[in-house]
N, C-alpha and C positions, 0 to 999 in steps of 0.2 A: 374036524377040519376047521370049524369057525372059530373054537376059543383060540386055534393055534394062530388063525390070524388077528384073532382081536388081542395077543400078544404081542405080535410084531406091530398092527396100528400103533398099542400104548406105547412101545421102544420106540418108534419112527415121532409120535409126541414128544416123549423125553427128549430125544437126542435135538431134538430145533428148540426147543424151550430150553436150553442150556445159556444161562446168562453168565458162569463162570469160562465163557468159552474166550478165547486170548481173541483180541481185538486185531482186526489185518488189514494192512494198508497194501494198497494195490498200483502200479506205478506202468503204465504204458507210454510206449514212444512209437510214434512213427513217423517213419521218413521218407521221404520222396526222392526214390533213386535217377543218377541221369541214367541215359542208355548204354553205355559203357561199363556201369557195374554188371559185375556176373555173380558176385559171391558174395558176403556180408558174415564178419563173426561179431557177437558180442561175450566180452571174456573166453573167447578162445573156441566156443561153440556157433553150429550154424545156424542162421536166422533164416528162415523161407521167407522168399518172394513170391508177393501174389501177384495177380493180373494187372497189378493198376499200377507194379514197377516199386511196391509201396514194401519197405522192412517194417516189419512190427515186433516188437522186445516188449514183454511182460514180465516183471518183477514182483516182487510179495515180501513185504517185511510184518512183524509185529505191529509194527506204530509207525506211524508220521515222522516221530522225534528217529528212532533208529536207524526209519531211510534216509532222513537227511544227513546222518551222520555216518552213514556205510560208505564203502570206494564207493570212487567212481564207477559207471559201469563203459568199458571201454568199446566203443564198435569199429570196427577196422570195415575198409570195405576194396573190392579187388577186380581189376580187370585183367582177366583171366588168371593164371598165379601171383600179378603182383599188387601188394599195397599200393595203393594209390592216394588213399586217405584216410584218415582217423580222427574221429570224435571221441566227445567223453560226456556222460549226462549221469545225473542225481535229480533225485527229485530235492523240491524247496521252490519250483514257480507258484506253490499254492500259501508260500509262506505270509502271507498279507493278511490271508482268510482273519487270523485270531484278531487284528487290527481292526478292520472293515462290518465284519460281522462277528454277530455271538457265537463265537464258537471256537473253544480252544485246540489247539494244533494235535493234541493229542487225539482229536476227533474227528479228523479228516481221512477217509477214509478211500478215497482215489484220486490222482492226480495225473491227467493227460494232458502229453505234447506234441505236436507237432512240428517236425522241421521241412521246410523245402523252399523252393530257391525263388519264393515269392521277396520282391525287392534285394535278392543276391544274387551271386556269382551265376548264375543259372546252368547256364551249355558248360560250364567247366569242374563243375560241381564244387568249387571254391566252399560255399556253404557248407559239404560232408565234412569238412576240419572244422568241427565245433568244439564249445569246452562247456564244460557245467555252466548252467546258468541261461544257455542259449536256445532259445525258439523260435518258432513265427505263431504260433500259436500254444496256449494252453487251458483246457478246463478243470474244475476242482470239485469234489463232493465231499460233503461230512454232513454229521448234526441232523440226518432225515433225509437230505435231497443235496441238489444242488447248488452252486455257490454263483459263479460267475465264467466267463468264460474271459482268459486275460488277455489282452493284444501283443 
């Protein structure tokens, strides 16, 4: 019994010590729903809502460079069967990072946004019709740790 697990220990070494493993960039959004929404898809599937009214979408590409260049990703959102609103978000709020610090874009490795109706449309949800590019908040990481948090 002990050599059969001091074989799985050395695979369970191997497999995290794998430096040819593909590089993954990670992309979350979350939004601040009004009281009105009931339902929320992004690209056509459903997003749960948690306690605090809040949609959260997670994405995962190869790279930084890929997700910036992939669609849009579309969120529609709905009071009781009907559209009410639609946004659209891509990651690229982290695109500064190669500018500001050492660290090239291909090395970014999470970038989070926030949307909500801090300084917008609030009670009407005017805000949920967003387009690429738009947030009230976002943070970035690559290169070891974290970057900055952007206004």
């Amino acid at each position: 019994m002990r050599a059969a697990a001091s074989a799985v220990l050395v695979l369970a070494v191997a497999a995290c010590a794998d430096d040819d493993a593909p590089p993954t960039f990670q992309y979350d959004v979350s939004i601040k729903l009004i009281d009105s929404i009931t339902t929320v898809e992004a690209d056509g599937a459903a997003v749960p809502i948690d306690e605090l009214h809040l949609a959260r979408i997670t994405r995962t590409w190869p790279s930084y460079d890929e997700a910036t260049g992939a669609a849009p990703i579309e969120v529609v959102f709905f009071e009781g069967d009907t559209a009410t609103h639609t946004g659209h978000a891509r990651p690229g709020s982290c695109g500064f990072v190669p500018t500001y610090f050492d660290c090239p874009a291909s090395e970014i490795v999470h970038e989070r946004i926030s949307i909500d109706d801090w300084g917008h449309s609030g009670p009407s949800g005017g805000y949920l019709d967003f387009d690429v590019g738009f947030y009230t908040s976002a943070s970035c990481e690559g290169c070891g740790g974290g970057f900055a948090s952007v206004p």
